[in-house]
C-alpha positions as CSV (number, residue, x, y, z in Angstrom):
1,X,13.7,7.3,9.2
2,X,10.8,5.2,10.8
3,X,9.5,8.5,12.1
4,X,9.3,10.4,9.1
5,X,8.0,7.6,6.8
6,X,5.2,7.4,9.1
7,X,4.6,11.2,9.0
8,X,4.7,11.0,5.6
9,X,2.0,8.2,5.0
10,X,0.3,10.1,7.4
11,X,0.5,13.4,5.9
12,X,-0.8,11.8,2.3
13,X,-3.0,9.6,3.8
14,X,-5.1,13.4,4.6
15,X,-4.5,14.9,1.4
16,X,-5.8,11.8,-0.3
17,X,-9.0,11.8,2.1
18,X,-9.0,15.8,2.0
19,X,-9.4,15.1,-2.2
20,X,-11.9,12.4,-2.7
21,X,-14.1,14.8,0.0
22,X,-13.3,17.9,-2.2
23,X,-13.8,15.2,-5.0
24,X,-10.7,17.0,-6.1
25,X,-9.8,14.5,-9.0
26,X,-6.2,15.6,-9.8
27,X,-5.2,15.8,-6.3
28,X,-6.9,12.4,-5.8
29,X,-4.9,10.7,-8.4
30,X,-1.7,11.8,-7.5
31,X,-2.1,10.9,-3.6
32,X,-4.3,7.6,-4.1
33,X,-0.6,5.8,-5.3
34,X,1.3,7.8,-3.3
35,X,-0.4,6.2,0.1
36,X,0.8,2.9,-1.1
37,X,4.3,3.9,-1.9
38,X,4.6,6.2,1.2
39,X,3.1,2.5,3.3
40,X,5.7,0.6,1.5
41,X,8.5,3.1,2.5
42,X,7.3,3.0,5.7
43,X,7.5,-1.2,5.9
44,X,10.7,-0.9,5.0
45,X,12.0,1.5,6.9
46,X,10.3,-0.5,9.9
47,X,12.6,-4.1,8.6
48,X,10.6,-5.2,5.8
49,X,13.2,-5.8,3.3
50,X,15.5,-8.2,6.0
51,X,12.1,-10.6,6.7
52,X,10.2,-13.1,4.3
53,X,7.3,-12.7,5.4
54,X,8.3,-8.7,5.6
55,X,9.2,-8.8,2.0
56,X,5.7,-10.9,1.1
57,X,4.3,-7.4,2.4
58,X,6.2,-5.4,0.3
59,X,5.5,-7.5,-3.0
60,X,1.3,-7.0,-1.7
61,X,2.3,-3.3,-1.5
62,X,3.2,-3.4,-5.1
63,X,0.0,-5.3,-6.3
64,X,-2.2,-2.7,-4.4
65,X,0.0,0.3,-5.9
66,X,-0.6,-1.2,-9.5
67,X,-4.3,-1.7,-8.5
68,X,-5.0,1.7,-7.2
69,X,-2.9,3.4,-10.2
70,X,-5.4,0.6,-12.9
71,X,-8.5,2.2,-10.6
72,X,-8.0,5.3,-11.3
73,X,-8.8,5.1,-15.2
74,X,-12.2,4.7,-16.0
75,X,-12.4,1.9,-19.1
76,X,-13.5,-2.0,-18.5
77,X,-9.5,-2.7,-19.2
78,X,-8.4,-0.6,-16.4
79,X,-10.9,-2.2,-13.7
80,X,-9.9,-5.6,-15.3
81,X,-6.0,-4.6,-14.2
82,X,-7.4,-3.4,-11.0
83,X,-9.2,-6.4,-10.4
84,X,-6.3,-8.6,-11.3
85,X,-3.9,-6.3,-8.9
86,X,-5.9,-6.7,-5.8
87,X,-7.1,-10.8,-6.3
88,X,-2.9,-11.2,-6.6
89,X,-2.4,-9.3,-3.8
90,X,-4.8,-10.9,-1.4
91,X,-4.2,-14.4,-2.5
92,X,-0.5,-15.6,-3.3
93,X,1.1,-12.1,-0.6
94,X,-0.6,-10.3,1.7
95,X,-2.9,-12.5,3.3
96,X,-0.6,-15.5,4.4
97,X,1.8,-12.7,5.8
98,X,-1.2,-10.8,7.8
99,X,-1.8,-14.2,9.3
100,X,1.7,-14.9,10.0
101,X,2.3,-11.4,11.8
102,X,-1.1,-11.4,13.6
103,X,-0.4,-15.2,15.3
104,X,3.3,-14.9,15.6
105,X,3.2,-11.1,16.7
106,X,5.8,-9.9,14.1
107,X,9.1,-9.3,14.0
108,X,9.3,-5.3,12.8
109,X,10.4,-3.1,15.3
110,X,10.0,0.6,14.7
111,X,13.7,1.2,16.2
């Protein structure tokens, strides 16, 4: 499962590149959430869900998925939400468990 979440994120991280270059804007906002979803599927496939600091990750993955779906509108509202998304994703989630996994060396394993 491990192998084909990270296939996937792989194969939609491309298309999403493949669109902003194109500046395909349809294809671009349907792959731009999809990277985060595919990254979160691939956390949990590596152990996310049965580690704190593993599900910290996965609640950062959400923030950045409602970020990147708030960035793709165009208003002052929607860059608000997007700002709000990624300042609650870096602060309270995702940056005590990067630190955590970069001193400690993690616990996933991509069995």
């Amino acid at each position: 499962m491990t192998a084909a979440a990270a296939v996937a994120f792989a194969l939609i991280v491309a298309v999403d590149w493949v669109a902003v270059y194109r500046q395909w804007a349809r294809a671009e906002q349907v792959a731009k959430p999809l990277v985060m979803v595919a990254l979160a599927w691939l956390a949990f496939s590596m152990g996310a869900a049965h580690d704190e600091v593993g599900r910290l990750v996965l609640v950062a993955l959400g923030f950045s998925l409602a970020g990147d779906i708030f960035l793709l509108r165009e208003s002052a509202a929607a860059f608000f939400g997007g700002l709000v998304s990624s300042s609650s994703r870096t602060s309270p989630t995702f940056l005590p468990s990067s630190l955590w996994v970069s001193r400690k060396g993690g616990r996933w394993s991509a069995s």
